[in-house]
C-alpha positions in Angstrom: 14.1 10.5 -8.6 13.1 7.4 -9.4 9.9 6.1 -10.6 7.5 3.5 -10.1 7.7 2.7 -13.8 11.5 2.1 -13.4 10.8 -1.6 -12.2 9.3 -4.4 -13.7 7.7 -7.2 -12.1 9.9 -9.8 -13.3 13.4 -8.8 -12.3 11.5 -7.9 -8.4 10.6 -11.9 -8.9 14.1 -12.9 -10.1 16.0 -10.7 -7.5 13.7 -12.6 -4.9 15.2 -15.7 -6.2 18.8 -14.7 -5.9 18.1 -13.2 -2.1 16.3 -16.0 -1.2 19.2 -18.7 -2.4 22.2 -16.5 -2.1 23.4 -17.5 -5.2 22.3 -16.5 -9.3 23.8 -20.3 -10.3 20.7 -21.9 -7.8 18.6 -18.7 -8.4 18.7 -19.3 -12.5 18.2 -23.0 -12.3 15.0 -22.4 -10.3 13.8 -19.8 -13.0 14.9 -21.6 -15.5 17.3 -18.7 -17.1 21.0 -18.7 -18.1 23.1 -16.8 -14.9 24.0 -14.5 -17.9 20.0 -13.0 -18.2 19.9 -13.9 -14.1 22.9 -11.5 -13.7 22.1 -9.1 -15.9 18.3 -8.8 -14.2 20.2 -7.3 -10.9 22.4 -5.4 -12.7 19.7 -3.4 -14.4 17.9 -3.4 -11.1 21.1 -1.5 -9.1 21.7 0.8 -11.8 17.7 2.1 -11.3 18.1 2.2 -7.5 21.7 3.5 -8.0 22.8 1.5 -5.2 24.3 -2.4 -4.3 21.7 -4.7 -3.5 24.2 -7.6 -3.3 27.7 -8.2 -1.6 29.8 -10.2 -3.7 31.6 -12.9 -1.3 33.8 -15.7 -2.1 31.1 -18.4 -1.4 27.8 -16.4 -2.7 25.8 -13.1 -2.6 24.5 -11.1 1.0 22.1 -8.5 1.3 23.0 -5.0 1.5 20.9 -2.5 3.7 19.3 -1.8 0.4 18.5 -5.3 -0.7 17.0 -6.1 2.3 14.4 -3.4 2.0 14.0 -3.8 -1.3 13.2 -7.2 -0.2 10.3 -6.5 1.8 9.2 -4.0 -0.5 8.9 -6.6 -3.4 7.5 -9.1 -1.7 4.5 -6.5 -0.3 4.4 -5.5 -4.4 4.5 -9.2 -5.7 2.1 -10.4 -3.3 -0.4 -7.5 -4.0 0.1 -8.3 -8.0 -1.4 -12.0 -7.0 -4.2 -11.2 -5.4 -5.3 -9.1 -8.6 -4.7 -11.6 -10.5 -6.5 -13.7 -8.3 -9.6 -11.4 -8.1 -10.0 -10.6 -11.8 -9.8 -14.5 -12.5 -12.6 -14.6 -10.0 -14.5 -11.7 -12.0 -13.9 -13.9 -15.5 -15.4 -17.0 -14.5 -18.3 -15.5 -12.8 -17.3 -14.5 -9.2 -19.5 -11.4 -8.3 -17.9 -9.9 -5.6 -14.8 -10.5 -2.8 -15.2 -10.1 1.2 -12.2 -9.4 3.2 -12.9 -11.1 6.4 -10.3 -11.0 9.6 -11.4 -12.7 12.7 -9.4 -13.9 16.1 -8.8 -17.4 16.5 -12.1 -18.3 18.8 -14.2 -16.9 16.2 -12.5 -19.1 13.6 -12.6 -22.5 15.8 -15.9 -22.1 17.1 -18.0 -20.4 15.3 -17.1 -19.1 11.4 -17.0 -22.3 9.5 -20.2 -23.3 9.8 -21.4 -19.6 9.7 -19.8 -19.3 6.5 -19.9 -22.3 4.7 -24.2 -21.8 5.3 -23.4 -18.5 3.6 -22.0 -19.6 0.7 -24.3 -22.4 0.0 -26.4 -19.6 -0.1 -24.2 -16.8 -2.4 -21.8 -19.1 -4.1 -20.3 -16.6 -6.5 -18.9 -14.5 -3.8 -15.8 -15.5 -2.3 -14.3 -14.9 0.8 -10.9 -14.7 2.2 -10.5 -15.7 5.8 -7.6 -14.5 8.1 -7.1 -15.7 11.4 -5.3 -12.7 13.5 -5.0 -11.5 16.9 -8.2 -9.4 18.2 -6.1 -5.8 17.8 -4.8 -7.0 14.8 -8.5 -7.2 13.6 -9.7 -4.6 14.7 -6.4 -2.3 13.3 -7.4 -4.3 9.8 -10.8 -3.0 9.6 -10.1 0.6 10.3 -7.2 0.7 8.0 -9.3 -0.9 5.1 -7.5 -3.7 5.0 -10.3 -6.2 6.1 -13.8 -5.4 5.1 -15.4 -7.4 8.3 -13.9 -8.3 11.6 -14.7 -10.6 14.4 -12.8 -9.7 17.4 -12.7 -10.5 21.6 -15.3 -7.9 23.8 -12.3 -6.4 25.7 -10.4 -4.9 22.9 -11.1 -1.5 22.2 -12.4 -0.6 18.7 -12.9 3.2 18.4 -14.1 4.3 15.3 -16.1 0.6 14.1 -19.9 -0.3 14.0 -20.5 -3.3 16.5 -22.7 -6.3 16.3 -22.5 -8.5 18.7 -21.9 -11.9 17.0 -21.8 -14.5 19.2 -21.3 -15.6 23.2 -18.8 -18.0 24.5 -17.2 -19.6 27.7 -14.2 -20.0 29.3 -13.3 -23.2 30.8 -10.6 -24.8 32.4 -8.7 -27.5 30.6 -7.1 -30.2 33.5 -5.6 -33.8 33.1 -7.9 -36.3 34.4 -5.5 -36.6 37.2 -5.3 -33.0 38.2 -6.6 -31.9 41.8 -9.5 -29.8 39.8 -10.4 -32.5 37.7 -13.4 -33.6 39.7 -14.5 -30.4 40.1 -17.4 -29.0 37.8 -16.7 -25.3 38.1 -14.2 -23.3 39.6 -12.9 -19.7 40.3 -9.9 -18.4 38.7 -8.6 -17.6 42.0 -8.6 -21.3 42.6 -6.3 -22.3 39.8 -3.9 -19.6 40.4 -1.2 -21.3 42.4 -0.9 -23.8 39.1 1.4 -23.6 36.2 -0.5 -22.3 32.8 0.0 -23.3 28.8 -1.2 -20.1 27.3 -1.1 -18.5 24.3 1.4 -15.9 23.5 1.2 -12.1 24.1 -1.1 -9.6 22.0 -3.8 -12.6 22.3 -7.5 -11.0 23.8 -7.8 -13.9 26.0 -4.2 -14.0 27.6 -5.0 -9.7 28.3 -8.1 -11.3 30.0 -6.2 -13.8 32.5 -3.2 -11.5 33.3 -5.8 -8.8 34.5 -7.9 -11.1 36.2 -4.7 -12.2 38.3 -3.7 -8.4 38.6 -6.9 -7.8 40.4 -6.6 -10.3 42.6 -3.2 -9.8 43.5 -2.2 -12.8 42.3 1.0 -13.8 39.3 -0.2 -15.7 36.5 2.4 -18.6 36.6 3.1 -19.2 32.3 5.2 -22.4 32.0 4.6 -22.5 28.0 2.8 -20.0 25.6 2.3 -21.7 22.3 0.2 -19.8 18.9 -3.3 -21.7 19.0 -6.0 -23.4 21.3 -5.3 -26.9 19.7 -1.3 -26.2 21.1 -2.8 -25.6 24.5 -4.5 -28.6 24.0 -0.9 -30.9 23.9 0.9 -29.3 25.9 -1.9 -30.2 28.3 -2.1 -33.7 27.4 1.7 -33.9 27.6 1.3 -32.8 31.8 3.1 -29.4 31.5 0.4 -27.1 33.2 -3.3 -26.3 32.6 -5.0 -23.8 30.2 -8.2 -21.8 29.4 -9.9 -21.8 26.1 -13.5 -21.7 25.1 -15.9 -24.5 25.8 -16.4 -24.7 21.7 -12.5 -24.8 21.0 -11.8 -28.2 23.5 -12.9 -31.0 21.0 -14.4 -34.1 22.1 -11.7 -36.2 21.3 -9.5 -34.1 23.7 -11.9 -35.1 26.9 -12.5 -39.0 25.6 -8.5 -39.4 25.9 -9.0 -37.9 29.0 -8.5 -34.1 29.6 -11.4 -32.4 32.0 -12.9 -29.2 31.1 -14.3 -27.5 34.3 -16.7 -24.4 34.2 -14.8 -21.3 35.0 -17.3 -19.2 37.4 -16.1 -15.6 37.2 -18.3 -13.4 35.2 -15.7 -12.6 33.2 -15.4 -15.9 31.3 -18.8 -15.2 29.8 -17.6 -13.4 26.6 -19.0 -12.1 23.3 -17.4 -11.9 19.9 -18.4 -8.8 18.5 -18.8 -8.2 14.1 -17.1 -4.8 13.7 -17.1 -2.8 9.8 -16.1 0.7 9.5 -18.8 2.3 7.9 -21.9 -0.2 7.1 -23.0 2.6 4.8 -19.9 2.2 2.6 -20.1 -1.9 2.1 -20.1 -3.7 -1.1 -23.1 -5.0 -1.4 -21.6 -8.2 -1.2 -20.1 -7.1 2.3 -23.4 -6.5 3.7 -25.1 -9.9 2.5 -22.3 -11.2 4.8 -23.0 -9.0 8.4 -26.5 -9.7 7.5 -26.3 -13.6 7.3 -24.3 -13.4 10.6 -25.8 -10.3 12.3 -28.8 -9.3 10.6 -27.5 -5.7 11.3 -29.1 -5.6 14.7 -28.3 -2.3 16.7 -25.2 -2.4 19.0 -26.4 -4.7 22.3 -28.2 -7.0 20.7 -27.4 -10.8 20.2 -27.2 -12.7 16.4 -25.7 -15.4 17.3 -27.7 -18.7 17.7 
């Protein structure tokens, strides 16, 4: 049975090298080593796993079913490695403490930067690493332990968190200046149905929130593009290929001075909240806690931090 003792950091870095170029002559001259140490690296590393991790072909090296999951397997290990590094450098030069923070992309547009960069003026030895991530993504992160705070869309379900309602948006919709709703200043979904939509792509909170919108009414949600981001929306709209809704916060004034609308959406359901979700505020790092405090202040479930 193997063990984990069995492999060593720098052979997991050197076989990424080979997989990664398909070759030990490009993979050695990137780590600097002769193809003789390069070679003998992965030789030592399919004796341990007793199994090929290479094909030998005329014309370079392919992955086995064994390389390839020792692939993703090193990479998780290597990457994991880094950010230890990364956290005891912190530690050394005087970092007091680390937040894991993993927010959806309307949280990270509108509202986090400012939210945090006020923090940290405020606690500048802690750091914090940002991820942007769909709102089940979040939510998933938080309960697993892999983020210590999330922000995430009200219509996901997060069984098993602490809530704090963080902050409240709005939905508009995003029209060239030439579009029949242009000249409107609000609107009903139902109205903007028999368009074509830019939206973004499945698993996203606010896409779940259109398509069952349209279901209710009976109506098809008509996608022409779905792109990964509001500021993609954004161009496709500018370049005429349908209309979108985002959040009033994420259309930037430049957008409407080259001459896209952004008309109110009326429904109630474009009135949203962000909620702040930790698994057990009991259990924090005290550095964790300084953080939903600045942004929450810990209020009960319900109530409203945001400004």
């Amino acid at each position: 049975m193997l063990k984990p003792t069995h492999f060593d950091l720098q052979s997991l870095r050197i076989f990424l090298l080979v997989a990664e170029n398909g070759s030990v002559t490009r993979a050695s001259e990137k780590a600097h080593m002769t193809m003789s140490a390069v070679s003998k690296r992965i030789a030592d590393l399919e004796r341990t796993v007793d199994c090929p991790l290479f094909l030998r072909l005329p014309r370079g090296l392919m992955l086995t079913a064994a390389g390839h999951e020792l692939v993703r397997h090193a990479k998780s290990v290597l990457e994991t490695v880094n950010r230890m590094a990364s956290a005891m450098g912190d530690f050394s030069v005087g970092v007091r403490g680390h937040v894991r923070v993993w927010a959806n992309t309307s949280a990270v547009v509108q509202f986090l930067p400012k939210d945090l960069a006020a923090f940290l003026s405020k606690e500048p030895l802690i750091r914090i690493s940002l991820e942007e991530r769909l709102s089940h993504e979040v939510v998933e992160a938080v309960m697993n332990g892999v983020a210590d705070v999330g922000v995430f869309a009200d219509n996901v379900h997060a069984p098993g968190l602490q809530k704090y309602r963080y902050r409240d948006d709005a939905l508009v919709v995003l029209v060239p200046a030439e579009h029949p709703l242009a000249h409107r200043t609000e609107v009903q979904f139902a109205h903007t149905l028999e368009y074509d939509f830019v939206g973004l792509n499945q698993g996203s909170s606010l896409l779940d929130r259109m398509s069952e919108a349209a279901a209710a009414l009976e109506r098809v949600l008509k996608l022409r593009i779905q792109v990964t981001s509001f500021d993609g929306i954004c161009r496709m709209i500018e370049a005429g290929l349908g209309i979108g809704i985002l959040p009033e916060g994420a259309v930037r004034q430049e957008i409407l001075v080259a001459g896209l609308r952004a008309v109110r959406l009326s429904d109630p359901w474009a009135a949203r909240s962000l909620w702040l979700g930790v698994r057990d505020p009991n259990a924090l790092q005290p550095e964790a806690t300084k953080l939903v405090e600045h942004l929450c202040g810990l209020k009960p479930q319900g109530s409203n931090c945001g400004n």
